[in-house]
C-alpha positions in Angstrom: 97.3 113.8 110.4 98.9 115.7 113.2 95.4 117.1 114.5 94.6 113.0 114.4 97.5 112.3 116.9 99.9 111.2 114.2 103.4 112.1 114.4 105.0 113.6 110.7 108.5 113.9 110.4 110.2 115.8 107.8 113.7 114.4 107.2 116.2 115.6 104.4 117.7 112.9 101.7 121.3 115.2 101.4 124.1 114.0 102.7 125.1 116.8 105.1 122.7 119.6 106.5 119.7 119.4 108.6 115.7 120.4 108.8 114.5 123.5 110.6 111.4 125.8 110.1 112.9 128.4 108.8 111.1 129.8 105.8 106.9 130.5 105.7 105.0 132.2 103.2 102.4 129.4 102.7 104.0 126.3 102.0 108.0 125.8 104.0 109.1 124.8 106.9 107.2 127.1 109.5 104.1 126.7 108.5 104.7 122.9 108.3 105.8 123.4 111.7 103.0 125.8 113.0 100.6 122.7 111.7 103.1 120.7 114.1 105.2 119.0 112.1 108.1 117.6 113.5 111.6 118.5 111.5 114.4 115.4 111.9 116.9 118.4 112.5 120.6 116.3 112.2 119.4 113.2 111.7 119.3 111.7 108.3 115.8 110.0 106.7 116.9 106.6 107.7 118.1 107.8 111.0 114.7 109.0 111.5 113.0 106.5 110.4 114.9 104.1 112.6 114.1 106.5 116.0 110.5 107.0 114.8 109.7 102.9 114.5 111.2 102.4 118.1 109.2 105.0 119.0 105.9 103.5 117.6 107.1 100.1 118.5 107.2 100.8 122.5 103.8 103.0 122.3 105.0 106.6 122.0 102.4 109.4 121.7 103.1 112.3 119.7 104.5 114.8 122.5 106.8 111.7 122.9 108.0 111.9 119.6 108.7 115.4 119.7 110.9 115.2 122.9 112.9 112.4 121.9 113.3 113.7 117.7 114.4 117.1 119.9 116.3 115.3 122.1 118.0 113.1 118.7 118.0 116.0 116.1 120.7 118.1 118.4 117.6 120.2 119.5 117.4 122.2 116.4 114.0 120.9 115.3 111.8 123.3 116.4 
């Protein structure tokens, strides 16, 4: 999806914490990232979901998405 020019998002469902590319190994968070994933960081799943449909809505290309979910997510997403 991401070689197509689609933004993917990985949010968390817990209550505290956030999403980073931390582990590898063939399936976590860095390779997700080296296939260019983008990690929601701080924000929550509907918090992401929220910033990614304004996004869409006003047109937003993926580099867009991954300033403004870097930006959002307290710059821990990648």
């Amino acid at each position: 999806m991401v070689e197509n020019g689609i933004p993917v998002i990985i949010a968390s469902r817990c209550h505290e914490g956030r999403t980073r590319p931390i582990y590898g190994g063939g399936s976590g968070g860095k390779d997700l990232a080296d296939a260019g994933v983008i990690f929601s960081g701080d924000l929550s799943g509907l918090k992401a979901r929220i910033l990614a449909s304004v996004l869409l809505g006003r047109g937003a290309g993926l580099e867009d998405f991954r300033r403004e979910f870097e930006s959002a997510a307290g710059g821990h997403s990648g």
